[in-house]
N, C-alpha and C positions, 0 to 999 in steps of 0.2 A: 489585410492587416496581419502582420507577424503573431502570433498567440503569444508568444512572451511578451511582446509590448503591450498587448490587450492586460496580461495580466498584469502587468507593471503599473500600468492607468488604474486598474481598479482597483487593486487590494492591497491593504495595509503593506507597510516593508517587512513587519514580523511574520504574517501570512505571507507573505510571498518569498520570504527566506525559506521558514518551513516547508515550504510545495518544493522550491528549488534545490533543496538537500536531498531529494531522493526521485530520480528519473520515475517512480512507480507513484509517486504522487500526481506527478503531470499527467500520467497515462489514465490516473485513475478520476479524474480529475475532467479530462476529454471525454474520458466512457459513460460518466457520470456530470454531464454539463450543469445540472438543475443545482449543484455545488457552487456553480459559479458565481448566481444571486446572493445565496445560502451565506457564503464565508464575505461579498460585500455587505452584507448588511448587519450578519452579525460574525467580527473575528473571530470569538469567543466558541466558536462552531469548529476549530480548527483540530482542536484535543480528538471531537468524535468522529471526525472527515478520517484523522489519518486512522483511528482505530478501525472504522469501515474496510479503509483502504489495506492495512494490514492484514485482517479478516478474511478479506475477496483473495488478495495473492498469498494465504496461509502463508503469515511474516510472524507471527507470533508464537510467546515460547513454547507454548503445546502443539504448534502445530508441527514445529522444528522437531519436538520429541515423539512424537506421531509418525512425521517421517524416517526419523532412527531408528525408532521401533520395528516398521514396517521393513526397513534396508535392512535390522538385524532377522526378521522372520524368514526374507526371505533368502539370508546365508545360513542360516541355519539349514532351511528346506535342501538350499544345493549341496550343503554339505552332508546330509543323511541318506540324498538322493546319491551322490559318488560315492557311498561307504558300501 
């Protein structure tokens, strides 16, 4: 059975819009299956799925600034190392 159809059958159309707005939700979604029951039974579970989900592939805004941080430490580093 196609996983999009599966998830089409079971879950709400607002749950199943939200999942299908971001390829990383699907993905997180398969890695994490026990979501599956979780968001049929209650939708209302969908606010903290994608927070999870954001979380595991550092999507959020600290973690974007963590990463910039990190890019600028390490031009700094190459730039003190060439001088």
């Amino acid at each position: 059975m196609n996983q999009d159809l599966y998830i089409n059958i079971l879950m709400t159309n607002e749950v199943n819009n939200k999942l299908k707005s971001n390829p990383l939700y699907i993905k997180y979604l398969r890695e994490h299956s026990y979501y599956y029951k979780l968001l049929n039974r209650d939708p209302n579970l969908i606010n903290g799925f994608i927070e999870e989900a954001k979380k595991e592939y550092k999507l959020r805004s600290i973690d974007r600034i963590s990463k910039l941080s990190d890019y600028m430490d390490l031009f700094s580093s190459i730039v003190s190392n060439l001088k």
